[in-house]
C-alpha positions as CSV (number, residue, x, y, z in Angstrom):
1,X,0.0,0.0,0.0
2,X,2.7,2.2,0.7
3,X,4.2,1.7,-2.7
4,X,1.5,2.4,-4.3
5,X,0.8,5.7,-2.6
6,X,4.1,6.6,-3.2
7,X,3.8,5.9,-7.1
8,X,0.3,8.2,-6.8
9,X,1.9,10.8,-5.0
10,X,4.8,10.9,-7.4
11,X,2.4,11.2,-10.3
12,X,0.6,13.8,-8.5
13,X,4.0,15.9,-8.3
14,X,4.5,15.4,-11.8
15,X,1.5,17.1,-13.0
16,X,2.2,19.9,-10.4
17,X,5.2,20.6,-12.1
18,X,3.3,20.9,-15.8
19,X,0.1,22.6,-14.5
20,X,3.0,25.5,-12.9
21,X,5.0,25.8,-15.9
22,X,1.7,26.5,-17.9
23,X,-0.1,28.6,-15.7
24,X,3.3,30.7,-16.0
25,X,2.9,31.4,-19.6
26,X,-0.5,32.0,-19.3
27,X,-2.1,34.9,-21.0
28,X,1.5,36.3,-22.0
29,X,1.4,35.4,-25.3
30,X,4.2,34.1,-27.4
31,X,7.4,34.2,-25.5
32,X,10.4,35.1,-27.8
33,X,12.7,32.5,-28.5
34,X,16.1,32.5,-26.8
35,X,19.3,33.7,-27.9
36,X,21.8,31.2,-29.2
37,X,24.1,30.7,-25.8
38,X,21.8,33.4,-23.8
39,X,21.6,32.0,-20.2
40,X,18.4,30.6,-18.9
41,X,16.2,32.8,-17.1
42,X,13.8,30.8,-14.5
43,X,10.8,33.8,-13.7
44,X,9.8,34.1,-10.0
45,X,6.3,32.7,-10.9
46,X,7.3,29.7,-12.4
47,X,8.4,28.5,-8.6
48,X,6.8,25.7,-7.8
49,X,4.4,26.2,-4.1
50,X,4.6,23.1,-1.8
51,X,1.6,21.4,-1.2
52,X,0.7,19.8,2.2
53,X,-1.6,18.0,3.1
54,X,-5.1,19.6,5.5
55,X,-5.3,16.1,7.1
56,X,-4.7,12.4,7.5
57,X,-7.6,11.6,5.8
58,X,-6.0,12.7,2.4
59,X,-3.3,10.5,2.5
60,X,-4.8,7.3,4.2
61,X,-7.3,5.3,2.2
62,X,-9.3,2.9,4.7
63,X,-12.8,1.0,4.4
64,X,-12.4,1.1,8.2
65,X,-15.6,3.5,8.2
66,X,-17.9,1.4,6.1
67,X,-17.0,-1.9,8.2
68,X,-17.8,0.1,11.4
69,X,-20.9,0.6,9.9
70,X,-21.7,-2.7,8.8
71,X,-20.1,-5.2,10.4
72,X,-22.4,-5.1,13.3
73,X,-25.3,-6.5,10.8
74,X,-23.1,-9.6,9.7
75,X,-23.6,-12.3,12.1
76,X,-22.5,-16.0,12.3
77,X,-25.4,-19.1,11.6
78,X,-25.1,-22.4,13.3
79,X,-27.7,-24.9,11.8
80,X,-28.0,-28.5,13.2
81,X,-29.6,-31.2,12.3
82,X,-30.4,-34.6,13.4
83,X,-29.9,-37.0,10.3
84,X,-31.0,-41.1,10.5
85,X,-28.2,-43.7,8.9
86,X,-29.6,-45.7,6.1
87,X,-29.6,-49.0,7.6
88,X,-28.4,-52.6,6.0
89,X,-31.0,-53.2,3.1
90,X,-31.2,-56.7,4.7
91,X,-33.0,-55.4,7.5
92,X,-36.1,-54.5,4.5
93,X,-35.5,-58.5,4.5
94,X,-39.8,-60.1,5.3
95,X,-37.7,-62.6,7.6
96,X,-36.0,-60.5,9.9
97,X,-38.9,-57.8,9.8
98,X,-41.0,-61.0,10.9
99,X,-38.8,-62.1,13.7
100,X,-37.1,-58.6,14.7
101,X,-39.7,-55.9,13.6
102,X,-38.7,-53.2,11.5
103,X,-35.7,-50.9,12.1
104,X,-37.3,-49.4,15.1
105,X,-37.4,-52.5,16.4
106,X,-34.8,-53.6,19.2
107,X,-31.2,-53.5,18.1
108,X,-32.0,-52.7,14.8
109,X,-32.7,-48.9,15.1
110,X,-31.2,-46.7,12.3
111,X,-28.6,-45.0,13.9
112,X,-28.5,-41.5,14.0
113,X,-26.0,-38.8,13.7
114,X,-25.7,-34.8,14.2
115,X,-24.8,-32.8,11.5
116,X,-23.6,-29.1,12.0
117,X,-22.7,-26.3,9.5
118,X,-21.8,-23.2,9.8
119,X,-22.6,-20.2,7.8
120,X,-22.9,-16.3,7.9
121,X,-26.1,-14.4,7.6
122,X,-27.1,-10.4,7.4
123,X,-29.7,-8.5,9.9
124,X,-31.7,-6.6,7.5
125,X,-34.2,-5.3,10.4
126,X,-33.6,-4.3,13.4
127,X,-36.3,-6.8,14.4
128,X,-34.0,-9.5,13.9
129,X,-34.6,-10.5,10.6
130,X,-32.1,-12.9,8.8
131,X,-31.1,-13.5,5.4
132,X,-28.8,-16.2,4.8
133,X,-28.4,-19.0,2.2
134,X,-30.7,-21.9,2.3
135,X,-28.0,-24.7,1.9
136,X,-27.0,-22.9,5.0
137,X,-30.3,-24.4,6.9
138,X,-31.3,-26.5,4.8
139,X,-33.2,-29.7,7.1
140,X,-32.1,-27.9,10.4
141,X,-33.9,-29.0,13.4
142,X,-32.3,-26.5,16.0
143,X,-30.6,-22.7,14.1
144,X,-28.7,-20.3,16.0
145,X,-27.5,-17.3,15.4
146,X,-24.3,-15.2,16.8
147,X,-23.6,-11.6,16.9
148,X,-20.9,-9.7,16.3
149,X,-20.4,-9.0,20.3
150,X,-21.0,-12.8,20.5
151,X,-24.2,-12.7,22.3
152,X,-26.1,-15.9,21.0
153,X,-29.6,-16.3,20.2
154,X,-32.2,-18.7,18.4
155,X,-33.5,-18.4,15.3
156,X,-36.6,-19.6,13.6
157,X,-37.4,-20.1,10.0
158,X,-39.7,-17.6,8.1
159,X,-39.2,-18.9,5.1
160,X,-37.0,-20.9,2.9
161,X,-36.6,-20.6,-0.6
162,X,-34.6,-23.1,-2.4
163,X,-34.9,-22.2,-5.9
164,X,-33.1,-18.8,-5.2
165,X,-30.6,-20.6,-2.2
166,X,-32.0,-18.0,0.5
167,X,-33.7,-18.3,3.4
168,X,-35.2,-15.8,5.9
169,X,-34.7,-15.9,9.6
170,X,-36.1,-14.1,12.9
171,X,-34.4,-13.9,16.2
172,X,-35.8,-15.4,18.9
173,X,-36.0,-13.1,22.2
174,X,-38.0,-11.9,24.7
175,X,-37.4,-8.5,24.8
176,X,-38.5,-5.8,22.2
177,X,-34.5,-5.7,21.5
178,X,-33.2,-3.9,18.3
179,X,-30.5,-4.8,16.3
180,X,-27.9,-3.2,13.9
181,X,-29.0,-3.6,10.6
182,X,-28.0,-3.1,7.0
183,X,-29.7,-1.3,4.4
184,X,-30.6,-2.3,1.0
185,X,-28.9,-1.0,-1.5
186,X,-30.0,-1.5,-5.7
187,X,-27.9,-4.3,-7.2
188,X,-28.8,-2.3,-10.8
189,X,-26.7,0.5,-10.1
190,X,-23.6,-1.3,-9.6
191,X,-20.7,-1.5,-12.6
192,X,-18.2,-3.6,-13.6
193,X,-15.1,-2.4,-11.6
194,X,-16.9,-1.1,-8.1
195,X,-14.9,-1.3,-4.7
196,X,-16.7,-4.0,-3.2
197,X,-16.0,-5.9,0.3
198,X,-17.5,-9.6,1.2
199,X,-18.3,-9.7,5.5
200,X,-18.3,-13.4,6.5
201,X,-17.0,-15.8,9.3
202,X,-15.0,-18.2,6.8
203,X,-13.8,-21.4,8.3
204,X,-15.3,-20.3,10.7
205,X,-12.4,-18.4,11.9
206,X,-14.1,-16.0,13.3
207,X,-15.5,-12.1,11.4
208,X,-13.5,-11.3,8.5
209,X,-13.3,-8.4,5.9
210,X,-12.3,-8.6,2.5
211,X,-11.8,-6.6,-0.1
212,X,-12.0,-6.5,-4.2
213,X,-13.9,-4.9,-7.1
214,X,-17.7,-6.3,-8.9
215,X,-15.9,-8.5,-11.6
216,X,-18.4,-8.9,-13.6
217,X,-22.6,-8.4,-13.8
218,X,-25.2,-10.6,-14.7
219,X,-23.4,-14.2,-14.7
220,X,-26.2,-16.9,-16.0
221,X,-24.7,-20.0,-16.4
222,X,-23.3,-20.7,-12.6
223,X,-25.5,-23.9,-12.2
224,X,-25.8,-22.6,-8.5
225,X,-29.8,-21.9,-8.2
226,X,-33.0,-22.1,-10.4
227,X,-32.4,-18.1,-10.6
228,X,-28.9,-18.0,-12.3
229,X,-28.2,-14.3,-12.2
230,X,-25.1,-13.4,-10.4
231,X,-23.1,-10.7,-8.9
232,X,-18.9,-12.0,-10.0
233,X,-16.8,-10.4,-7.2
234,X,-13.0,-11.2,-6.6
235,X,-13.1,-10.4,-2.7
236,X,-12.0,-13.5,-1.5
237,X,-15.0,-15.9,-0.3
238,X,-14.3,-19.4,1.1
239,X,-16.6,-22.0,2.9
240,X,-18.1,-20.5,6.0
241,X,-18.6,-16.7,3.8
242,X,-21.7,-18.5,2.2
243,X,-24.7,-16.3,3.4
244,X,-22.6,-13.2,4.3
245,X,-22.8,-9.7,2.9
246,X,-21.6,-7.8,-0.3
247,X,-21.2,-4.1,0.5
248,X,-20.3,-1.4,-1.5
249,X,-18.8,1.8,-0.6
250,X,-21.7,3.3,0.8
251,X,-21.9,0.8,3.3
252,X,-25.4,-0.6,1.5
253,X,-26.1,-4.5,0.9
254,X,-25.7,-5.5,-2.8
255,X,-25.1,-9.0,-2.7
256,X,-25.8,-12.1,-0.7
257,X,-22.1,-14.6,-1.0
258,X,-23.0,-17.6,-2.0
259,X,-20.5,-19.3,-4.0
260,X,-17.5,-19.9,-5.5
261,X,-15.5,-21.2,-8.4
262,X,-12.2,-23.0,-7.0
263,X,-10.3,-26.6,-7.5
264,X,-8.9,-26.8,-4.1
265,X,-11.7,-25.3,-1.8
266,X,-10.4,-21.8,-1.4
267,X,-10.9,-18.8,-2.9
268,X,-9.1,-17.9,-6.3
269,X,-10.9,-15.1,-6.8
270,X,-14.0,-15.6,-8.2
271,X,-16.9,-15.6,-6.1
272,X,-20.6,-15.4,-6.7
273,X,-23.1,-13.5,-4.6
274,X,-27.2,-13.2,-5.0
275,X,-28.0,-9.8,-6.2
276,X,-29.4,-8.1,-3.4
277,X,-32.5,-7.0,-5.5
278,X,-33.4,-10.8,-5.2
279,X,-32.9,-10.5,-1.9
280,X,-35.4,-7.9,-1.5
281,X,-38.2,-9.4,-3.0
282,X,-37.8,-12.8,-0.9
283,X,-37.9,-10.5,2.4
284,X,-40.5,-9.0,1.7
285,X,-42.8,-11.9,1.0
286,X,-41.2,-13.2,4.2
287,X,-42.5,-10.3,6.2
288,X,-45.7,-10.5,4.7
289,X,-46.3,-14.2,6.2
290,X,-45.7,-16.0,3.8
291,X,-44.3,-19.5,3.5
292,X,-43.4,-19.7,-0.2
293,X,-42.0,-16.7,-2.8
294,X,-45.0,-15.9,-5.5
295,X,-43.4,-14.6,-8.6
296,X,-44.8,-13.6,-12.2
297,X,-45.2,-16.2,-14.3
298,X,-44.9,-15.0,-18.4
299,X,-46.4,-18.6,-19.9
300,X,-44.1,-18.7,-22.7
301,X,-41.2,-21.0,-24.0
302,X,-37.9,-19.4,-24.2
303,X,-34.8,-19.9,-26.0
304,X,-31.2,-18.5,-26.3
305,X,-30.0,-16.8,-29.1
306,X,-27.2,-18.5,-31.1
307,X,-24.6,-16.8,-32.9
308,X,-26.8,-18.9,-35.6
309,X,-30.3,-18.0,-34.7
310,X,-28.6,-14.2,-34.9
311,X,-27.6,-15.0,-38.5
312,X,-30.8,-16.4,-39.8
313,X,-32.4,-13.3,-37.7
314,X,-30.2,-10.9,-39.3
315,X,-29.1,-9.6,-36.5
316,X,-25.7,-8.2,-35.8
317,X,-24.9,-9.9,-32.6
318,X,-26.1,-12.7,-30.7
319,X,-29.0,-11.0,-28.5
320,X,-32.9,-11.3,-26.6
321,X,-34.3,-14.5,-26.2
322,X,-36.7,-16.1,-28.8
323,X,-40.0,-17.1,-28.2
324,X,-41.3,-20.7,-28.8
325,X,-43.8,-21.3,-27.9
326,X,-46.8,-19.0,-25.7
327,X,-49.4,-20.7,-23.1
328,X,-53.2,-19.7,-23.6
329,X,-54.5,-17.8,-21.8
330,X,-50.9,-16.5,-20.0
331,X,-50.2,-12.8,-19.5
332,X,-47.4,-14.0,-22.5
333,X,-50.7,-14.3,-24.5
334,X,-53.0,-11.5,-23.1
335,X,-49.9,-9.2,-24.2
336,X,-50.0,-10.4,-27.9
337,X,-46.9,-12.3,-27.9
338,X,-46.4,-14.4,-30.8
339,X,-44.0,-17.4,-31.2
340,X,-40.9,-16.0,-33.1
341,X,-41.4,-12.6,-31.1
342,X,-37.4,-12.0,-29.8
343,X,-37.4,-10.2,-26.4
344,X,-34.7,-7.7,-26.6
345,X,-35.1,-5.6,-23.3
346,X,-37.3,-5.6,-20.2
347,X,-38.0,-2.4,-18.3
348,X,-35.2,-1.1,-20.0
349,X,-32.7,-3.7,-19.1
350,X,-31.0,-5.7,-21.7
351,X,-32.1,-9.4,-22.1
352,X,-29.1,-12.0,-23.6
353,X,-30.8,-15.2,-22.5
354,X,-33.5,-16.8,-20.3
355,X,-32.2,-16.5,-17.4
356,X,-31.8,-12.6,-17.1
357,X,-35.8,-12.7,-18.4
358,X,-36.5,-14.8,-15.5
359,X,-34.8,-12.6,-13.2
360,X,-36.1,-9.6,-14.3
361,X,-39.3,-11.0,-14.0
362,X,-38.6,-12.7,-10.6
363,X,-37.6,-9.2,-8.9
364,X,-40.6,-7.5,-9.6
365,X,-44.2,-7.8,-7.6
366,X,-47.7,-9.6,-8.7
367,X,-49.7,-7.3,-9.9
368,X,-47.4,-4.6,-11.4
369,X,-46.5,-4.4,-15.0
370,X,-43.4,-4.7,-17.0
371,X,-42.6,-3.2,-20.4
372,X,-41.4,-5.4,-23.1
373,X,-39.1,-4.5,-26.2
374,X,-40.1,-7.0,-28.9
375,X,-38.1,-7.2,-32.2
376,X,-41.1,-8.6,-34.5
377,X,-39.9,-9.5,-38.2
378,X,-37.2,-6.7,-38.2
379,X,-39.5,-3.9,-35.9
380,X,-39.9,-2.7,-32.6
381,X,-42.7,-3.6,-31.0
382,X,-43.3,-2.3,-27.4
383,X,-45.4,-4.6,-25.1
384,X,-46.6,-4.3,-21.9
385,X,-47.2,-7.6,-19.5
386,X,-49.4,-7.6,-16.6
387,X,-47.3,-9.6,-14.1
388,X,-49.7,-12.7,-12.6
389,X,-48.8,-15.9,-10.9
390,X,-48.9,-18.7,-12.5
391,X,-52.4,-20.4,-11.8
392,X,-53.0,-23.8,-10.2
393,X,-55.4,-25.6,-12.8
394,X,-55.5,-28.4,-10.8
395,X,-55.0,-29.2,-7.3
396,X,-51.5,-30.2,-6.4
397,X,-52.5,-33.6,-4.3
398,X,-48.9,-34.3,-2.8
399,X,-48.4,-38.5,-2.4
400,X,-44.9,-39.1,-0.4
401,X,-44.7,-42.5,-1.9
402,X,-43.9,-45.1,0.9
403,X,-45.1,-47.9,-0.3
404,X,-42.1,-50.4,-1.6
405,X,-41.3,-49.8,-5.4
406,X,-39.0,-47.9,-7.7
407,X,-40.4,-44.5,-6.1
408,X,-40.2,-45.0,-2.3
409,X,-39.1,-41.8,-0.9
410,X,-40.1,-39.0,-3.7
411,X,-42.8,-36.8,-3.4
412,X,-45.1,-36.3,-6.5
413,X,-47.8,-33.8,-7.1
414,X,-50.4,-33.0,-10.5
415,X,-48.5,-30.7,-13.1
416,X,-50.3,-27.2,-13.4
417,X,-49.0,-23.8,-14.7
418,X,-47.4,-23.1,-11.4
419,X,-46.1,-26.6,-10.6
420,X,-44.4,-26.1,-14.4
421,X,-43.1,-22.8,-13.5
422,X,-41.4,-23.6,-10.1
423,X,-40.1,-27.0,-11.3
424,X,-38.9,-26.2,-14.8
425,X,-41.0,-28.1,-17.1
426,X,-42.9,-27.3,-20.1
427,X,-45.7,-25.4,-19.3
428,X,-47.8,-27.2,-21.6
429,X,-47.0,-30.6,-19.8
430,X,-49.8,-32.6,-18.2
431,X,-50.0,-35.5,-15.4
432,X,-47.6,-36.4,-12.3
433,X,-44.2,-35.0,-11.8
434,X,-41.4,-35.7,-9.4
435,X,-41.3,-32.8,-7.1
436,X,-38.6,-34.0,-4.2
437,X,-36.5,-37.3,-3.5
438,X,-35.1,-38.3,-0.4
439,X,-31.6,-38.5,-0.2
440,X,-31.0,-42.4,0.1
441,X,-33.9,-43.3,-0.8
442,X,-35.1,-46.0,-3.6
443,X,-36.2,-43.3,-5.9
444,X,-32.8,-41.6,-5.7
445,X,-30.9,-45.0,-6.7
446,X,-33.4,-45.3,-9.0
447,X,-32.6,-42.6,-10.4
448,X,-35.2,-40.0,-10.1
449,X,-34.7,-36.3,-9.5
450,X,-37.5,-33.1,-9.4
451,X,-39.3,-32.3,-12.6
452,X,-39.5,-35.5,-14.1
453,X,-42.4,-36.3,-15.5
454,X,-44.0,-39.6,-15.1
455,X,-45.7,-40.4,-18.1
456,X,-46.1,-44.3,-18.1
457,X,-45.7,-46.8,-15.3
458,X,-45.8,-50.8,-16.8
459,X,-48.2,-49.6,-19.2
460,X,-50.3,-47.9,-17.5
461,X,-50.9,-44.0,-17.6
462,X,-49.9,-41.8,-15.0
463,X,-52.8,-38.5,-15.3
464,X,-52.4,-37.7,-11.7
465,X,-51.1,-39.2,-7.9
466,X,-53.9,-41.0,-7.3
467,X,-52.9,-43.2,-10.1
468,X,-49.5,-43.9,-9.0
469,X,-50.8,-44.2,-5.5
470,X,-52.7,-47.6,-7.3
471,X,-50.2,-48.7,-8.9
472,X,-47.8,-49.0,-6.3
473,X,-50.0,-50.9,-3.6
474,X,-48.9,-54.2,-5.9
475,X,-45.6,-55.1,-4.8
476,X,-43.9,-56.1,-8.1
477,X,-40.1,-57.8,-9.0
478,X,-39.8,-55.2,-12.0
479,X,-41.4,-52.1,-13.2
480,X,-41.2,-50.5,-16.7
481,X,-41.2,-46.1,-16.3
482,X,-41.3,-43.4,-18.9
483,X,-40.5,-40.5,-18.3
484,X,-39.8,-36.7,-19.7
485,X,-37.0,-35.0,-19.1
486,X,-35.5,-32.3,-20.5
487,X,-37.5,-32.7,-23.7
488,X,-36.7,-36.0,-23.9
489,X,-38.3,-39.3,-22.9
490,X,-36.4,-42.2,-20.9
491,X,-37.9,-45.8,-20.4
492,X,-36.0,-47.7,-18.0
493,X,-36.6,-51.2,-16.3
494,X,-36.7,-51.1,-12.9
495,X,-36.3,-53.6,-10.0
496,X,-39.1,-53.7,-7.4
């Protein structure tokens, strides 16, 4: 640091010097040229006035002001959970559930174990509301949270919302106690270059600053959340940061760390943090009392631009997404937009590929509007969407399959608009789709992960739960699935 302000100061001098000479010549006009072997006159005004600094503060460059601020807001998240051993599959054995009952039985109880993580999280109320990552809590029976002067409390869930990886908090007291909090700044506003410092606990070391620029805006294809839009900052983030905050030089929350990109574990300088606009829009919701985020729905089929779409568009540049295919009856439709439509700009922010859309979308509230820019055949079209949520056609009927079969352990609901939209499936899709899997279970050996579609099951149909919940009361040796996914359809043979 010193180096460097000695290379600025330097530099400074330097164009000291040049400003003085000029100013000196100033408004004299031409000066005559000097006489072969005349000696150099230096005039009195040309001297050059020292300059000393009024104060430290214009020689020491510190962030120690915006951490004092802020730091108090940043606090440390300890999430516990109690998590059951998968026992010996020869326990599932008729004979020894016969002779020794099932694995709650005696001596043949699943053993358990405790799982702890540890996280960071940001006070955004001076209620004592939370925001930290969900993989933070995720499955936490017991959550607590620690201060920055170490006084400990617990925390209770608001809300969790996996599809963005955040998850809302309240702490736990008696009192009508306040806490420092941090304000919400506008993740839109930032550039590409911004002083930027990540607030965490990593390794759970204990509070740490650290400092870098916003290395790039708008990164889509993290494969972190169902809401890729990130916030690339080189700050250094490592395990433990996850939930912390991203501040900028106003001391005002813009990010959310949640992420990063590294081969041994540690940072190398490319870290990943939820844009705090995101953020904002989950809180809310959270304060409102709800359980789950709402979030406009369009109802159309999107797809990236390829450098050969662009050509056969004849467009300059890879840009906008193209539309597909639009649902009847979806504020896509009710706004005129046509399959082939390309979706340049919403609200006035560039669009380069679904996933900005869907955040752009995602940030703002039910019931607003959002301005469109539509390149139609070679013109601008302006639209206007009136932002819904997607509707529930049919009523979700959960089933948590128990029974024994190729899908013990998942979770399965009817596909409507809404189940579509928070799953990722074709809107247009129809029937039963795989909306959780337990971890060890059946139906994750079997394979089967969220928004796949069940289409047949040994022949038979699958138009909604109740149907599965049939077919799976017959205990069979195999079973024959089809399923979509992805666009594409998968018929495996199963064992029973």
């Amino acid at each position: 640091m010193k180096r460097q302000m000695a290379f600025a100061l330097l530099l400074l001098g330097s164009g000291a010097l040049a400003s003085a000479a000029m100013a000196a010549g100033a408004g004299q006009g031409e000066a005559p040229a000097r006489a072969a072997g005349a000696p150099l006159r230096v005039e009195a005004q040309a001297q050059i006035q020292p300059q000393v600094p009024a104060s430290a503060s214009e020689v020491k460059l510190s962030f120690a002001p915006i951490v004092a601020r802020t730091a108090p807001a940043v606090v440390n998240v300890y999430a516990q959970k109690t998590a059951q051993q998968r026992a010996n599959p020869i326990f599932d054995d008729p004979f020894f559930r016969r002779f020794f009952g099932g694995q709650g039985g005696p001596g043949l109880r699943a053993p358990e174990r405790v799982q702890r993580s540890l996280g960071s999280g940001v006070i955004v109320d001076p209620s004592g509301i939370v925001v930290t990552n969900f993989h933070v809590i995720e499955g936490a029976d017991e959550i607590r949270i620690a201060l920055n002067d170490r006084r400990e409390y617990e925390a209770e869930v608001l809300l969790r919302d996996q599809r963005t990886d955040l998850a809302v908090l309240r702490i736990k007291t008696d009192t009508k106690e306040t806490f420092a909090s941090i304000a919400l700044g506008n993740s839109d506003e930032l550039a590409v270059g911004d002083l930027a410092l990540a607030i965490g606990d990593p390794f759970g070391v204990g509070q740490t600053v650290t400092q870098g620029i916003i290395s790039a805006l708008a990164r889509t294809q993290v494969g972190i959340s169902d809401y890729q839009f990130f916030i690339q900052t080189d700050a250094a983030i490592n395990p433990g940061n996850s939930g912390g905050a991203l501040v900028d030089m106003a001391g005002r929350l813009v990010g959310i760390n949640s992420a990063i990109y590294s081969r041994s574990g540690g940072s190398i300088g490319i870290g990943f943090a939820i844009p705090v606009n995101m953020v904002r829009v989950v809180v809310e919701q959270a304060k409102g009392g709800s359980k789950s985020v709402r979030r406009p729905w369009l109802g159309a089929k999107l797809q990236r631009v390829t450098p050969d779409i662009a050509e056969s568009l004849g467009l300059p540049r890879p840009t906008g997404v193209l539309v597909q295919g639009v649902v009847a009856q979806s504020p896509a439709a009710k706004a005129d937009l046509k399959v082939g439509d390309l979706i340049v700009a919403v609200e006035g922010q560039a669009i380069d590929d679904p996933e900005s859309l869907n955040y752009r979308f995602a940030t703002r509230p039910i019931g607003g509007k959002a301005a469109l820019a539509v390149n139609r055949g070679g013109k601008e079209v302006n639209l206007v969407v009136v932002l819904e949520g997607a509707p529930e056609t049919v009523p979700r009927d959960e089933l948590v399959v128990r029974a024994r079969s190729p899908f013990t352990g998942a979770t399965v609901v009817n596909l409507s608009p809404a189940v579509a939209e928070e799953l990722k499936v074709d809107a247009n899709a129809s029937g039963v789709v795989i909306y959780d899997v337990d971890d060890n279970s059946p139906a994750a050996a079997a394979g089967f992960k969220p928004g796949d579609v069940l289409m047949e099951v040994n022949g038979e149909k699958v138009a909604r739960t109740r149907d599965l919940e049939q077919l799976v009361r017959t205990p069979l040796r195999a079973w024959r699935v089809t399923v979509g996914r992805g666009g594409r359809t998968i018929t495996a043979l199963l064992p029973g």
